[in-house]
DRENDO-808934 format. One record per residue (C-alpha): x, y, z. Coordinates in steps of 0.5 Angstrom, whole numbers, padded with zeros to 4 digits, always signed. Layout:
XYZ;...
% end
This chain:
+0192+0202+0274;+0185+0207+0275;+0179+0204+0279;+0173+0206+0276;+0169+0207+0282;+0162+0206+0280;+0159+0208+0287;+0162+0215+0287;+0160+0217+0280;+0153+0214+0282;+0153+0218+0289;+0155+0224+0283;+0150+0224+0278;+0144+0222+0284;+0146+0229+0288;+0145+0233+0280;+0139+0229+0280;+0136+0231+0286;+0138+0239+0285;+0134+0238+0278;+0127+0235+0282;+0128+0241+0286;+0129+0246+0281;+0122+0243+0278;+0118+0242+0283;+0119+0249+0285;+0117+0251+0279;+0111+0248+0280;+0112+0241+0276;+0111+0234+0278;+0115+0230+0282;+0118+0224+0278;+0114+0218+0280;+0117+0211+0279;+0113+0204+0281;+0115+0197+0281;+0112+0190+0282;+0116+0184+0286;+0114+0178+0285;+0116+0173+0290;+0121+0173+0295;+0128+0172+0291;+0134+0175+0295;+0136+0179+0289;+0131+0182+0286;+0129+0184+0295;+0136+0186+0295;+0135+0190+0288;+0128+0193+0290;+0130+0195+0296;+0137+0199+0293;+0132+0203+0288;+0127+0205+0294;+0132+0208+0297;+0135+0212+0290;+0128+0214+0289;+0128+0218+0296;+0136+0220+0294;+0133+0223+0288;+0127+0226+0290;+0122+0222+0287;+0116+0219+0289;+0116+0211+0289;+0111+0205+0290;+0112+0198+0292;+0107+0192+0290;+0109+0186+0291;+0105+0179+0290;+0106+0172+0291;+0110+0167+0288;+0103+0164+0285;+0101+0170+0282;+0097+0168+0276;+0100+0172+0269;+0093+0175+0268;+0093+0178+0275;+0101+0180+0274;+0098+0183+0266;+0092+0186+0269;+0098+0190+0275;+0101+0193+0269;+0095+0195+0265;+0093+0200+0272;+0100+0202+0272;+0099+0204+0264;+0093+0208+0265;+0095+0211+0272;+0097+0219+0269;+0101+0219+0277;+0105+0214+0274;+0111+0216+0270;+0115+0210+0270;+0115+0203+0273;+0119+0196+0272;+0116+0189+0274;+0123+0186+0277;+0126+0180+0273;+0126+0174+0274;+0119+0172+0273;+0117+0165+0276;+0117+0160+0271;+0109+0159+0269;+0109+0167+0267;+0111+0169+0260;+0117+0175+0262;+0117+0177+0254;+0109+0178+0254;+0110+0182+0261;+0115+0186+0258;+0111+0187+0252;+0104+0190+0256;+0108+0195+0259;+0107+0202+0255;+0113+0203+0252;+0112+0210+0254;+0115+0208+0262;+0118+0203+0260;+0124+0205+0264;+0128+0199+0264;+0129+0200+0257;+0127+0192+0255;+0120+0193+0251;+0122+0192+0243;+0120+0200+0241;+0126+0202+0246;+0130+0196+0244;+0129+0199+0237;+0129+0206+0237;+0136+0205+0241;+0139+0200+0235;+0138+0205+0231;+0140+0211+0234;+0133+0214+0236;+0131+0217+0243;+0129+0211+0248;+0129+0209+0254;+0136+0205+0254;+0137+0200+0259;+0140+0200+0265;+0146+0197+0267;+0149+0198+0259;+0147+0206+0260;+0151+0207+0266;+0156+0203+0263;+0157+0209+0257;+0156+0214+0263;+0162+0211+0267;+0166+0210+0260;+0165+0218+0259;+0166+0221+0266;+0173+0217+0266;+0174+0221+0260;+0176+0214+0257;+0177+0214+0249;+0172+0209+0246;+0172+0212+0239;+0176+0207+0233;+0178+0202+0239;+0177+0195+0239;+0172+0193+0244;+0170+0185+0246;+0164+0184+0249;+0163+0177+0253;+0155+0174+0254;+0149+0176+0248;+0145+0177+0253;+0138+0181+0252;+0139+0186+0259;+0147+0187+0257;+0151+0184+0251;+0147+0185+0246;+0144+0192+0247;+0151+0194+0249;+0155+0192+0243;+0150+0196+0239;+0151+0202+0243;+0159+0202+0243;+0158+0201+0235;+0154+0206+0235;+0158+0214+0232;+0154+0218+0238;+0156+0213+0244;+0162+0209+0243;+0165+0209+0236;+0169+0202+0237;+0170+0197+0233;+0166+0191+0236;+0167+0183+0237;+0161+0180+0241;+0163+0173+0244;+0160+0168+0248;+0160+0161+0250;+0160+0158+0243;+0167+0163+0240;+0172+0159+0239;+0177+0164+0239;+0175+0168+0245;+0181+0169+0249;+0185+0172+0241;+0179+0176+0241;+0180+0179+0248;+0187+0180+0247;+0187+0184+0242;+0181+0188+0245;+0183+0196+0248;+0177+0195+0252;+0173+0189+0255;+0167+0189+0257;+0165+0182+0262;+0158+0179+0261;+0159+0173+0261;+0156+0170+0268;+0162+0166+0270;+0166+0168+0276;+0173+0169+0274;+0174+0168+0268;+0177+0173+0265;+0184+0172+0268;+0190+0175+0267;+0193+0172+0260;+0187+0174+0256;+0188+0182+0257;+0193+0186+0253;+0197+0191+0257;+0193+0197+0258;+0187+0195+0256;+0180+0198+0259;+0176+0192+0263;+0169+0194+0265;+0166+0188+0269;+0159+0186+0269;+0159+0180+0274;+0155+0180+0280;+0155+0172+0282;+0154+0169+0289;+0159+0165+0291;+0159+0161+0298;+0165+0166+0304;+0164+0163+0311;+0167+0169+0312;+0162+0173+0312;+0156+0175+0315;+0151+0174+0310;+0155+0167+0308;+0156+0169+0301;+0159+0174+0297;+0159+0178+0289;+0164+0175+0285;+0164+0179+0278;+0166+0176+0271;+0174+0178+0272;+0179+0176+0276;+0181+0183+0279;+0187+0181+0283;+0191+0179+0277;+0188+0182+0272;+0189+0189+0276;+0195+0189+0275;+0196+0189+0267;+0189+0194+0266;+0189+0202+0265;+0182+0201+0268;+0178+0197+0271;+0171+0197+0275;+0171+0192+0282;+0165+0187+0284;+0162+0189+0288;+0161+0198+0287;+0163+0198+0279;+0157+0197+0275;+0153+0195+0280;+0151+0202+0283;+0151+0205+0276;+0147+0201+0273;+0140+0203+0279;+0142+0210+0277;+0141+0210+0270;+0134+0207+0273;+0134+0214+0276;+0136+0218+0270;+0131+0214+0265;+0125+0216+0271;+0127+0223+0271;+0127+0223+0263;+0121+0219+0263;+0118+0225+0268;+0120+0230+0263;+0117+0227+0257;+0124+0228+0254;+0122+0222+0249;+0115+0221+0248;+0110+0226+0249;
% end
């Protein structure tokens, strides 16, 4: 068994990524600039913020916060994006999700020009990336593609089993791993309604965990030398720790360990990849390498 170490190839491709920036602005380019909008003070999202400042500084990027409160009307939040649309400074931002409940995320999403849409979430991306075009693709299933690359992990005619039919993972990645120029597999798409998900898994070369179950991927669904790529980031309660809780993922890695070629921990699999993809859709967006 090989642990695909997400943290390592993030630290990588950040490092390639700051040597570019200084290549550019050497040579009198602009320096990459992304900006994000936090609502609220959800731990997470703090936490995910914070972790995508701090690459900014790593890539060379110029980065800006704004924040507001938990009550920030919609109309407040939709005039804070139009800004970003119009600021020529700007080439990239994210407004981090969850939303508070009295705002409409898909009508936020979609008045972000889809030109800086970094996180690859606005329908124009989402459908050039379904039918092979340029665009922004979201995050965490790019560096999903990225780790599955770097490893030299064969996905062409293989047999991959995708839990969850989320808009942010499951769906975006099935269509990529289908797709000839990014994974070329055979793809299965199950979710909580799948009445044969455990045959599917078994049979699956390559699985990937998005179900946002802790744990239930066990040992008796994954063939011998299959491929396992967890997506699950759950808090669970551990008095053992500082902090009082834990990152649990989607598989349960001890015994799962075991019967994988590969397979990515929780937490410093997916996680760290999925905050440089961000970087590398802003470095791309600083370019205008899909839209002038």
């Amino acid at each position: 068994m090989q642990l695909i170490d997400g943290k390592a190839t993030a630290a990588a491709i950040k490092a390639e990524i700051a040597e570019e920036v200084k290549r550019i602005v050497e040579n009198g380019g602009k320096q990459p600039h992304l900006a994000a909008i936090l609502v609220g003070h959800d731990g997470g999202s703090e936490t995910y913020v914070k972790n995508k400042v701090i690459a900014c500084e790593q890539c060379g990027f110029k980065s800006t916060l704004i924040r507001f409160e938990e009550d920030v009307t919609e109309k407040e939040l939709l005039s804070c994006v139009e800004r970003l649309n119009q600021n020529g400074d700007v080439d990239g931002f994210i407004v981090q999700l969850p939303l508070p409940k009295h705002i409409d995320e898909q009508k936020v999403i979609e008045a972000i020009d889809y030109r800086k849409d970094v996180d690859g979430f606005h329908p124009i991306n989402v459908g050039r990336m379904a039918i092979g075009l340029p665009c922004f693709i979201s995050a965490t299933p790019l560096g999903i593609l990225t780790l599955l690359q770097r490893y030299g992990i064969e996905t062409s005619g293989k047999k991959c089993v995708i839990l969850g039919r989320s808009n942010i993972v499951g769906k975006p990645m099935a269509q990529l791993m289908m797709q000839k120029q990014y994974g070329d597999a055979t793809v299965t798409v199950c979710h909580s309604r799948s009445k044969t998900l455990k045959e599917e898994c078994k049979e699956a070369d390559i699985i990937i965990a998005a179900i946002g179950q802790p744990n239930f991927v066990t040992a008796d669904m994954v063939k011998p030398g299959a491929v396992v790529i967890d997506v699950g980031t759950t808090r669970v309660p551990d008095a053992s720790r500082k902090s009082g809780f834990r990152l649990n993922g989607d598989v349960k890695f001890d015994e799962v360990a075991e019967k994988c070629s590969y397979i990515t921990p929780v937490p410093g699999g997916v996680g760290p990849m999925t905050i440089c993809s961000l970087m590398k859709n802003t470095l791309a967006a600083g370019k205008k390498e899909y839209y002038q």
